[in-house]
N, C-alpha and C positions, 0 to 999 in steps of 0.2 A: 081494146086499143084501136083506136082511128090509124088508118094510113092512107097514102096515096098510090104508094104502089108497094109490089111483094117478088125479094128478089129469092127464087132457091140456092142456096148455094151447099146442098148436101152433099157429102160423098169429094168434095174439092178440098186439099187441103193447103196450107200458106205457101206463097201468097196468092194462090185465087181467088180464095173472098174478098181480100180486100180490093184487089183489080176488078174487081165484079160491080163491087159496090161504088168503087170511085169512077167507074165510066155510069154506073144508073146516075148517082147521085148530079154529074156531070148534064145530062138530059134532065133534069127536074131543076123545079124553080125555087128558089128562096122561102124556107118556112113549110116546103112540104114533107113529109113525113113518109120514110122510107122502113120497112120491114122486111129483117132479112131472118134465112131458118139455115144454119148451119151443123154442120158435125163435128168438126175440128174443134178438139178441147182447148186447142192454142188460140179461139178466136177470143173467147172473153179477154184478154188480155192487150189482142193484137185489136177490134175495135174498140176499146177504150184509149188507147193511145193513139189511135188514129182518128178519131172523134178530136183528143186533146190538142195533135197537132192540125187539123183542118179548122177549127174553127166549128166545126159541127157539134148538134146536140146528141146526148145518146140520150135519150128519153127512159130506155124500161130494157132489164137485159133478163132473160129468163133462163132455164134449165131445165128440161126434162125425159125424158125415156132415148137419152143421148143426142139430144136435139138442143140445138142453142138459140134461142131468136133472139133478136135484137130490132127496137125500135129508137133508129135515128134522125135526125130533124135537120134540115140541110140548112145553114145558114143563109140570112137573107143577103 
């Protein structure tokens, strides 16, 4: 997966991810693509709603060894 930049947000749980992500997402420009790696099993839920309400894409949301990533797409 392409990104432009890579946020950690391990070990944070709600709502730091999404404050984390709403200030990167804030600095980057229209169309670019943001990858974030989280722990908090609350975030698959809590980025998909927050994708829905911003206007943002989620492109690819994965799972594994308790690691969440998500690749999001900042609207232009």
């Amino acid at each position: 997966m392409d990104f432009d930049k890579e946020l950690d947000a391990r070990g944070l749980n709600c709502p730091l991810p999404i404050l984390r992500v709403k200030k990167t997402l804030a600095e980057m420009t229209g169309g670019q693509a943001l990858k974030v790696v989280a722990t908090d099993s609350g975030s698959v839920k809590d980025f998909q709603a927050f994708c829905r309400q911003t206007g943002n894409e989620l492109l690819e949301s994965s799972e594994g060894n308790g690691e969440y990533t998500f690749l999001i797409k900042k609207k232009a």
